[in-house]
C-alpha positions in Angstrom: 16.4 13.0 -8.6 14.9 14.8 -5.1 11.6 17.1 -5.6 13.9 19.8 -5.3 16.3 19.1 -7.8 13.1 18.2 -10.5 12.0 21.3 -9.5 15.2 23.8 -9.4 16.0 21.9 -12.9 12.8 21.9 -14.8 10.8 25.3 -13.5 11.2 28.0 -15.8 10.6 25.5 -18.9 7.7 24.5 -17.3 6.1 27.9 -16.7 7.3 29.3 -19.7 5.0 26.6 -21.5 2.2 27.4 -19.1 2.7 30.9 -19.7 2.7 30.7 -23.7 0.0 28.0 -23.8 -2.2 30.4 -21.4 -1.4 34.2 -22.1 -1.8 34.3 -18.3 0.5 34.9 -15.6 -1.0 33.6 -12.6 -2.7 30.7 -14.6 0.4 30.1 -15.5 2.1 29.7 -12.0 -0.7 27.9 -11.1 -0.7 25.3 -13.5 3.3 25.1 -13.2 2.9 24.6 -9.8 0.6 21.9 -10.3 2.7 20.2 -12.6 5.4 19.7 -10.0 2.6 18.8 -7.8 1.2 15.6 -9.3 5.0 14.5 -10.4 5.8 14.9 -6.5 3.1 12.4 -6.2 4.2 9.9 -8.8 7.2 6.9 -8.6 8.8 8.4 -11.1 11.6 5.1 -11.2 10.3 4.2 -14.5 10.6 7.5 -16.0 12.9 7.3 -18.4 13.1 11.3 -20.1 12.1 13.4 -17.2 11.1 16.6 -19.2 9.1 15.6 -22.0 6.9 13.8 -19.0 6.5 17.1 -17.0 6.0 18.5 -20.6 3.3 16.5 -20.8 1.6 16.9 -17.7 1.8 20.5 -18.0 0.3 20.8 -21.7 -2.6 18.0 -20.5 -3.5 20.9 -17.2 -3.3 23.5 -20.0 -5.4 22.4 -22.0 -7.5 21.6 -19.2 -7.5 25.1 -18.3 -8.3 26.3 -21.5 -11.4 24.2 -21.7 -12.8 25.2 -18.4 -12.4 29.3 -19.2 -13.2 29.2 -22.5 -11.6 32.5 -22.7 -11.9 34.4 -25.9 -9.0 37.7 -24.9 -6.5 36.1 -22.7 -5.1 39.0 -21.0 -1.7 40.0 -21.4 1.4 39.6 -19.4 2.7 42.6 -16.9 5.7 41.7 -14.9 6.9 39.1 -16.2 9.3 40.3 -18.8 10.1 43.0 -16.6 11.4 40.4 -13.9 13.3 38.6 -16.6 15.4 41.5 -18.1 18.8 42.1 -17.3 19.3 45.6 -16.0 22.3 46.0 -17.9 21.2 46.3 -21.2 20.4 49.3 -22.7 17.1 50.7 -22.6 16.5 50.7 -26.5 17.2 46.4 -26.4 15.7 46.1 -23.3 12.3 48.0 -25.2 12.7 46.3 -28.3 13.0 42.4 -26.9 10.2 43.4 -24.9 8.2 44.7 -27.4 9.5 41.5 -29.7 7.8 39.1 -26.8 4.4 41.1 -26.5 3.8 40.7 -30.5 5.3 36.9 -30.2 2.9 36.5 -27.4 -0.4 37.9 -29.3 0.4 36.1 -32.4 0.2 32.8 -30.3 -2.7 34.0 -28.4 -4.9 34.1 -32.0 -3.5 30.5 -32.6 -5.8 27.4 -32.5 -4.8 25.4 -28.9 -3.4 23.0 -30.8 -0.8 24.3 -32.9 -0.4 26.8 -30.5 1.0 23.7 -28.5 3.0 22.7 -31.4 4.4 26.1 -31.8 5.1 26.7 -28.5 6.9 23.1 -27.5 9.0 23.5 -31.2 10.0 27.1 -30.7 9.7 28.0 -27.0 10.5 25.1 -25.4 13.3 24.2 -28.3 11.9 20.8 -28.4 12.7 18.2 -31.0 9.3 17.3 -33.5 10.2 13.6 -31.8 9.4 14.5 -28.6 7.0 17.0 -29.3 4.5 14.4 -30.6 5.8 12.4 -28.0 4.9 15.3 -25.1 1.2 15.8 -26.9 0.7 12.3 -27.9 0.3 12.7 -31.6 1.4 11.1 -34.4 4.7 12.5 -35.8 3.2 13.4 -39.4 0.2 15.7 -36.9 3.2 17.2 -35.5 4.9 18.1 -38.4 1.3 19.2 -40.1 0.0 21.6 -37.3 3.5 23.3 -37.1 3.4 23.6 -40.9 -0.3 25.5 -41.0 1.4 27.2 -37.6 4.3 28.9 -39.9 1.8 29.3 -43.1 -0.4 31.7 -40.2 2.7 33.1 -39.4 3.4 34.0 -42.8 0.9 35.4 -43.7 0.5 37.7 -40.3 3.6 38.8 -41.4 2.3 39.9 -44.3 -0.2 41.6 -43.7 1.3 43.3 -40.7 3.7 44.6 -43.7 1.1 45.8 -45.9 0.1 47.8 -42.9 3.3 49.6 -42.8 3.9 50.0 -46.2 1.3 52.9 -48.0 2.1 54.0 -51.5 5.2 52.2 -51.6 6.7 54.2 -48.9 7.6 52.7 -45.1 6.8 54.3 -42.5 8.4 54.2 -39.3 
């Protein structure tokens, strides 16, 4: 496989990773773009399963990232959903899937790094628990433990976000 062709094939899994792991656009680019980078650089011959290898790369340079900002408030994204909607949906599901992603994307952003990588691989990147403790180099039980606490937090922020809503047993909307 060229450069090209890892890059044209792998690209938007890649940044959409970055961007989930990171809550930052142009972090996000830049880290996806140095994913590519360091495979470019690498006989990849012996690679056997080409995306749970840039996978890894790019959660390892995420984390990385993370680390060195020790950010507490990512900040949120702009463009990017906008660039990704197609124009012929209605305004109301265009609005709604948009406003879907921003709470998705918040709700991660409060997540620990590393079941935010869990979640994010399992649910974003539609990866198998195999190769997600493959990608993060965990044990398969870690995997399947940090995406458990990862959907009891999501519980429970569903919950309260509920309780919100409701007052006196009415809902408001």
């Amino acid at each position: 496989m060229t450069d090209r062709e890892l890059f044209e094939t792998y690209r938007k899994d890649i940044y959409l990773l970055c961007y989930y792991m990171l809550q930052h656009v142009s972090d996000a680019e830049d880290i996806c773009q140095e994913t590519f980078v360091k495979a470019f650089q690498i006989d990849r011959c012996t690679i056997e399963k080409m995306k749970p290898w840039l996978i890894r790369i790019a959660v390892n340079l995420c984390k990385n990232q993370l680390e060195r900002s020790k950010r507490g408030k990512l900040k949120e994204l702009k463009l990017f959903l906008l660039q990704t909607m197609h124009l012929s949906e209605p305004a109301e599901t265009v609005f709604e899937r948009i406003e879907g992603d921003r709470q998705l994307e918040r709700w991660l952003q409060a997540l620990p790094v590393k079941i935010r990588a869990v979640m994010t691989l399992r649910y974003i990147n539609d990866l198998p628990l195999a190769e997600v403790a493959e990608v993060l180099d965990i044990p398969l039980g870690t995997v399947k433990s940090r995406l458990n606490k990862g959907l009891q937090l999501a519980k429970k922020h569903l919950n309260t976000e509920t309780k919100m809503v409701m007052k006196g047993g009415e809902c408001l909307e």
